[in-house]
C-alpha positions as a Python dict, from the first residue, in 0.01 Angstrom:
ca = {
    (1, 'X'): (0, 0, 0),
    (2, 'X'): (-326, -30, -221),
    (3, 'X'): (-548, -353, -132),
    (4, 'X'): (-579, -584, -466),
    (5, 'X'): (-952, -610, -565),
    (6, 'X'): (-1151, -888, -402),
    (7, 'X'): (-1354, -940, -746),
    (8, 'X'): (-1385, -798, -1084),
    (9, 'X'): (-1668, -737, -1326),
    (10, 'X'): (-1641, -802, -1704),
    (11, 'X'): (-1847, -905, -2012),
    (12, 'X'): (-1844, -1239, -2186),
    (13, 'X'): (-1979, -1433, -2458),
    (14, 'X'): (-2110, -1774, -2395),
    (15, 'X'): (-2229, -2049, -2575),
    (16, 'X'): (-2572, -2197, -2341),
    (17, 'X'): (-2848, -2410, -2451),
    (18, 'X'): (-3185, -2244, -2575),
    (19, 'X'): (-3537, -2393, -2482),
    (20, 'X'): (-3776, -2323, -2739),
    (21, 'X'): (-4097, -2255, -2553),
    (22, 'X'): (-4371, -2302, -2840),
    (23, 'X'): (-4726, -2296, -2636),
    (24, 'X'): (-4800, -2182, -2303),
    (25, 'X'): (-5003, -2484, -2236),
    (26, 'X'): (-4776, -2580, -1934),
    (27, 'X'): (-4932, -2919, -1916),
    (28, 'X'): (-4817, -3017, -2253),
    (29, 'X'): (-4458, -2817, -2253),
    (30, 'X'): (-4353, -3058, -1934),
    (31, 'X'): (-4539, -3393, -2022),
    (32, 'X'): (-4355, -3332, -2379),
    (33, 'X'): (-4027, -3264, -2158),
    (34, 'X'): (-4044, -3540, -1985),
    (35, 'X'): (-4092, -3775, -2254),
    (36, 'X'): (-3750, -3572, -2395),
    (37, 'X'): (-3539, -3610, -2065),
    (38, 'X'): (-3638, -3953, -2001),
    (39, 'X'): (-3455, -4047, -2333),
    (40, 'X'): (-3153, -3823, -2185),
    (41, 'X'): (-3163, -3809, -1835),
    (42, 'X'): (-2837, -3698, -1743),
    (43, 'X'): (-2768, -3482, -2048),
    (44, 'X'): (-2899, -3156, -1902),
    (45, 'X'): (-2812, -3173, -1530),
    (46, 'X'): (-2681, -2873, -1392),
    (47, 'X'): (-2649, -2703, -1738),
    (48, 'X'): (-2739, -2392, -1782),
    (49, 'X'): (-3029, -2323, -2009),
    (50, 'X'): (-3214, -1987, -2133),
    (51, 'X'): (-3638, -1987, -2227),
    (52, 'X'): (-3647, -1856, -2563),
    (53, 'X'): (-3986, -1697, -2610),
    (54, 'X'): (-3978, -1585, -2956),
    (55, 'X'): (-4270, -1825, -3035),
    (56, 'X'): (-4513, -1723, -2776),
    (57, 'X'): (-4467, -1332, -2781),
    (58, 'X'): (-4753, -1286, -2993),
    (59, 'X'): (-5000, -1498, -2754),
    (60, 'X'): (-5214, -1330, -2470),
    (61, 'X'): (-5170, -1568, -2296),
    (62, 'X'): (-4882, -1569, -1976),
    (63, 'X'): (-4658, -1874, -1855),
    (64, 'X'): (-4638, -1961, -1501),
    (65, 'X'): (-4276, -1929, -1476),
    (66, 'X'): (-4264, -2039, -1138),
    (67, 'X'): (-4377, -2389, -1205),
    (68, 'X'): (-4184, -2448, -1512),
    (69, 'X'): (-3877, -2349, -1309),
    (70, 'X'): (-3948, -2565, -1043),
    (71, 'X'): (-4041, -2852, -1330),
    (72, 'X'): (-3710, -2802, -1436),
    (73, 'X'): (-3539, -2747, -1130),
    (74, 'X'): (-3685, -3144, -1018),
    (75, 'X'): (-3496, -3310, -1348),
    (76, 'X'): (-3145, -3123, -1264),
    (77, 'X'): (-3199, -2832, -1528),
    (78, 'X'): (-3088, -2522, -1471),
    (79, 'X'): (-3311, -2253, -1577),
    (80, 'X'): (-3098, -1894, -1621),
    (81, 'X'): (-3331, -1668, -1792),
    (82, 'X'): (-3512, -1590, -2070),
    (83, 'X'): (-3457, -1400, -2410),
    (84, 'X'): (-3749, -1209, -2623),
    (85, 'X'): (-4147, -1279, -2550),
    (86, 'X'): (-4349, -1003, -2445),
    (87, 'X'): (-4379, -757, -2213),
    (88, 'X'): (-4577, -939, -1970),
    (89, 'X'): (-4383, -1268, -2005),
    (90, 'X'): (-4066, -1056, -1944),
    (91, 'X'): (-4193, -914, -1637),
    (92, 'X'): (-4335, -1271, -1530),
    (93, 'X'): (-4023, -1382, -1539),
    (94, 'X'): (-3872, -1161, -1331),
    (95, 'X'): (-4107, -1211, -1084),
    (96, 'X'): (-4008, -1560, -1091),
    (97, 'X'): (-3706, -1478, -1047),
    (98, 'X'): (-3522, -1499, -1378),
    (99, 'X'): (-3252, -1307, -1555),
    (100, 'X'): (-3309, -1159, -1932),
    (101, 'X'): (-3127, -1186, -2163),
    (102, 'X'): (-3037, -895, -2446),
    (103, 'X'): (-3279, -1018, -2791),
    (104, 'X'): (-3013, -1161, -3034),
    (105, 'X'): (-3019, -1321, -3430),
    (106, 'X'): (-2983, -1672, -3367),
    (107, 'X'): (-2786, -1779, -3706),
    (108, 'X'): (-2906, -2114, -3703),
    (109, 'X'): (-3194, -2175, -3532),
    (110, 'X'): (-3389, -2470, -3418),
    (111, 'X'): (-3531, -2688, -3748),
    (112, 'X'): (-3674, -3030, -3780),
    (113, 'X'): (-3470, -3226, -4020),
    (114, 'X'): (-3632, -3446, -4285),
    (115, 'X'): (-3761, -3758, -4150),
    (116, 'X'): (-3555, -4030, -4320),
    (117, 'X'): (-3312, -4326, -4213),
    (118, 'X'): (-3004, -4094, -4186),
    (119, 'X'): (-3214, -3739, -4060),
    (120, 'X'): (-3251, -3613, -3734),
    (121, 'X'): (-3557, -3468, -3558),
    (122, 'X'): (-3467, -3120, -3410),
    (123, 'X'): (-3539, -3099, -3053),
    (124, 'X'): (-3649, -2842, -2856),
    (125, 'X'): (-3307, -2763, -2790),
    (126, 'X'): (-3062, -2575, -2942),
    (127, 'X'): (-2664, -2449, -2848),
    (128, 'X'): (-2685, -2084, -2967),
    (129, 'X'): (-2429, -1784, -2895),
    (130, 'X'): (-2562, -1552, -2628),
    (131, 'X'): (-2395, -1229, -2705),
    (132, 'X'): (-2304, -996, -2415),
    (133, 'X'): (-2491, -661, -2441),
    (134, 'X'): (-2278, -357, -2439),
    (135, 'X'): (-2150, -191, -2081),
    (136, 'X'): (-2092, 177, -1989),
    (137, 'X'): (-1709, 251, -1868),
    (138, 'X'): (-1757, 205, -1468),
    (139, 'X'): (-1474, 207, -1224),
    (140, 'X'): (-1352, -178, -1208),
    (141, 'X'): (-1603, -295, -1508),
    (142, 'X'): (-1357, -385, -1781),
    (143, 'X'): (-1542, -431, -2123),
    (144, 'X'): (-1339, -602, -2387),
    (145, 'X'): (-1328, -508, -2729),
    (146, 'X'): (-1620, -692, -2924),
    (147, 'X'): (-1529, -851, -3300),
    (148, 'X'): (-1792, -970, -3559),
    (149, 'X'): (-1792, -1334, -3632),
    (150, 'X'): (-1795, -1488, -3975),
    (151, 'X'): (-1960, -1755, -4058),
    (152, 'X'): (-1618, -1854, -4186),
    (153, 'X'): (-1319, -1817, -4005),
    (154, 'X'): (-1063, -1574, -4137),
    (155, 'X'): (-765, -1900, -4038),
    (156, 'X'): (-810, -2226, -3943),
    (157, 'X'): (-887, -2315, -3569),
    (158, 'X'): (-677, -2455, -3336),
    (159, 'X'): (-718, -2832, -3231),
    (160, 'X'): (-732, -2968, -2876),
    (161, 'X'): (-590, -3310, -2852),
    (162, 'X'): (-664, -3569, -2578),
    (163, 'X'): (-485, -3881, -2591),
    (164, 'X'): (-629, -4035, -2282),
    (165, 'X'): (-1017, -4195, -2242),
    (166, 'X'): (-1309, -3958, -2162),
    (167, 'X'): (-1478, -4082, -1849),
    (168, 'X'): (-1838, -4143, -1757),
    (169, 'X'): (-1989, -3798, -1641),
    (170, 'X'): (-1700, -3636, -1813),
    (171, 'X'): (-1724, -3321, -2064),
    (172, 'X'): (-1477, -3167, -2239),
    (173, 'X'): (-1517, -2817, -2434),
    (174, 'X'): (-1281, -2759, -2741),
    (175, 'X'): (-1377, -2370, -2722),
    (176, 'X'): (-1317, -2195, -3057),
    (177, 'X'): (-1153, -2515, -3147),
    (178, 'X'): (-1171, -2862, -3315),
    (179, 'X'): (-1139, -3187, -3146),
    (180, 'X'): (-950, -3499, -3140),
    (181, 'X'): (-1000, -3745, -2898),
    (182, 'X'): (-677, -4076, -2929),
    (183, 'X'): (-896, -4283, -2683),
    (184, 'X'): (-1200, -4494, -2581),
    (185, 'X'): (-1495, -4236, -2508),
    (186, 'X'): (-1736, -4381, -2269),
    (187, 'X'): (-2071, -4363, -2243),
    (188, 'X'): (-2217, -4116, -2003),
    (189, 'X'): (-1895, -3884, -2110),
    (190, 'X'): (-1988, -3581, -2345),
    (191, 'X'): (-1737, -3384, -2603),
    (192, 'X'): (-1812, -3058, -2708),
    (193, 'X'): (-1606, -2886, -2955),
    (194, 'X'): (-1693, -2490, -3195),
    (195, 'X'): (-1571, -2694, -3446),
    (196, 'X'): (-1531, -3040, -3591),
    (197, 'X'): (-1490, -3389, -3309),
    (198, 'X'): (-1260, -3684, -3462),
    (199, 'X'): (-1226, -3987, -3220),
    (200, 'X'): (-978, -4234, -3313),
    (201, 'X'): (-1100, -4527, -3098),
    (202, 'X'): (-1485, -4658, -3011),
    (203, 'X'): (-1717, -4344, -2919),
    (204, 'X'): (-1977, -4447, -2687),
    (205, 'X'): (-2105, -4096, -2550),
    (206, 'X'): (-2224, -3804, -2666),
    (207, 'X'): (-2071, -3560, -2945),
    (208, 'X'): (-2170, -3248, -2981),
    (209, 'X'): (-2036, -3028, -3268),
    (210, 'X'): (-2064, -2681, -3434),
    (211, 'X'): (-2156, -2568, -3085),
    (212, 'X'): (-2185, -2188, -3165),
    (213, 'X'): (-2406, -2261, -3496),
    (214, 'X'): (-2092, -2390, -3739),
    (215, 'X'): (-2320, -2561, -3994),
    (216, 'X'): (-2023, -2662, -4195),
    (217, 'X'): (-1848, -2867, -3867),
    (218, 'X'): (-1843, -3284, -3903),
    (219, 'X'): (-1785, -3602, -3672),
    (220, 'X'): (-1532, -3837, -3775),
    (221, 'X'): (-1575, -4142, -3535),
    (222, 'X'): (-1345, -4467, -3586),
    (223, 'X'): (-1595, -4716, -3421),
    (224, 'X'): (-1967, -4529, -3457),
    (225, 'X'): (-2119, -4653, -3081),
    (226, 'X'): (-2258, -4275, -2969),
    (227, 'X'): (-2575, -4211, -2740),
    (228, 'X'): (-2640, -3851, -2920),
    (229, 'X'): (-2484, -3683, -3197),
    (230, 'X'): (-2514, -3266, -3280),
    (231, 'X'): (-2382, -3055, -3518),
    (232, 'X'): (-2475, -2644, -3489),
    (233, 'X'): (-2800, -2757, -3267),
    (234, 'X'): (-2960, -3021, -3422),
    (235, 'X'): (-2978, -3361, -3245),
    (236, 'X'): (-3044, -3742, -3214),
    (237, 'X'): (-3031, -3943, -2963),
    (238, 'X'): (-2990, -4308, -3039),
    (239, 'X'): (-3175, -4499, -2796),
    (240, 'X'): (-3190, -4858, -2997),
    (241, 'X'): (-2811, -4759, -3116),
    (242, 'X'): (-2707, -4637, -3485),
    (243, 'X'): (-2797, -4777, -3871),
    (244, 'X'): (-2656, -5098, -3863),
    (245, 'X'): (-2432, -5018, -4196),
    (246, 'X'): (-2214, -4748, -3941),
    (247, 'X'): (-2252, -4954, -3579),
    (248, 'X'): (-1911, -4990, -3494),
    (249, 'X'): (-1769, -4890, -3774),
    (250, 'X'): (-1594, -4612, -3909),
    (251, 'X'): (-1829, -4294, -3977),
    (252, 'X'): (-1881, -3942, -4072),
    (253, 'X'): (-2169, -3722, -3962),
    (254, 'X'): (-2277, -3384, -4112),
    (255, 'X'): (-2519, -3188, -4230),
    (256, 'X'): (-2694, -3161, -4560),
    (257, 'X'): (-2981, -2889, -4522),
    (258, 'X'): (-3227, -2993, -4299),
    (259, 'X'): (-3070, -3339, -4247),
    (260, 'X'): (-2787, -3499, -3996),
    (261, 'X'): (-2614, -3743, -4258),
    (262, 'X'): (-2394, -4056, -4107),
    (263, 'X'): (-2194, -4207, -4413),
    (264, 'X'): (-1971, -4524, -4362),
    (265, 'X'): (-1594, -4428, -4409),
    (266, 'X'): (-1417, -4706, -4618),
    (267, 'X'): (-1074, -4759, -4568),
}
């Protein structure tokens, strides 16, 4: 009688958070991350998060990997590998123990919106598809068949419903789908959804959608109360709360170009 396999090996396509490394001045890269989790401080803990090095490739200069990990490591981040920079910063970071990740096209990368009432400043932060790199045929590596994405769906996604409140610490992942939350969401409590996030009652955490780069996804919030708002990357968080026009009031938030726009629903 043949033994079932203990474990099996297969690709996958995940959505992770990017860290846009822009200067290899590790003095200023963590005292400007600090300044960024202090205004988040639980947003990133034990999240995974990939070094994208596209913007230091062409310096001479390395990056102690070691102490940015460890920098990291000390404010709950979880620091899984990198993707592009050079050939030294690749093999610095395997030194330092890092994975590396296969060099993809981001579709929408990292911008800084237009700085007016209803914009957002870009972090340094962005939710980007990490595409799985292609595998030989090995005995018990199964490698699934691969399809191109659209930037528009051929048919319309599926919606997850939850009709009960969303928790403090708690996230929720509509994967490939949209969102609708019937409840209270707390603050401290995070929804993440591919496509577009409706909450029907008083949204006090964080809402995060467009998480694989959907430009064209929106927040529909009944009672506008959030902590941080995203759509496809970009992201505010609202430390001294909301424009008072939309606090606690119905709202939708999307994107117009370079800016996050959050327009009063009246009805």
């Amino acid at each position: 009688m043949r033994e079932e396999p203990v474990f099996k090996i297969k690709t996958g396509s995940l959505s992770v958070l990017q860290l846009h490394i822009l200067t290899t001045n590790l003095s200023d890269l963590k005292r400007e991350l600090s300044v960024r989790l202090a205004q988040t401080p639980d947003f990133f803990v034990s999240t995974p998060i990939v070094l994208e090095l596209s913007g230091i490739a062409e310096l001479e200069q390395g990056l102690d990997f070691v102490n940015l990990v460890a920098f990291m490591q000390s404010h709950g981040m979880c620091a899984a590998g990198i993707v592009g920079g050079s050939v030294g910063q690749r093999e610095d970071a395997i030194q330092a123990g890092l994975g590396i990740f296969p060099d993809v096209v981001v579709r929408n990368p990292m911008r800084r919106a237009t700085d007016d009432p209803f914009s957002v400043t870009g972090a340094y932060v962005a939710v980007a598809p990490v595409a799985a790199p292609l595998q030989p045929e090995l005995p018990g590596f199964e490698t699934p068949a691969v399809s191109q994405v659209s930037s528009v769906s051929a048919k319309p996604m599926p919606t997850m419903v939850i009709d009960k409140p969303v928790r403090t610490g708690q996230r929720i992942y509509a994967e490939g789908a949209n969102l609708v939350v019937l409840a209270i969401v707390n603050a401290g409590a995070e929804l993440i959804a591919d496509g577009d996030i409706h909450v029907y009652a008083p949204m006090r955490g964080k809402a995060i959608a467009g998480a694989q780069g959907n430009e064209a996804a929106r927040i529909f919030v009944n009672s506008m109360e959030p902590e941080l708002l995203s759509i496809a990357g970009c992201f505010k968080v609202f430390e001294d709360g909301v424009p008072e026009n939309v606090s606690a009031k119905p709202a939708c938030v999307h994107l117009d170009g370079s800016r996050l726009v959050i327009q009063p629903l009246n009805y």
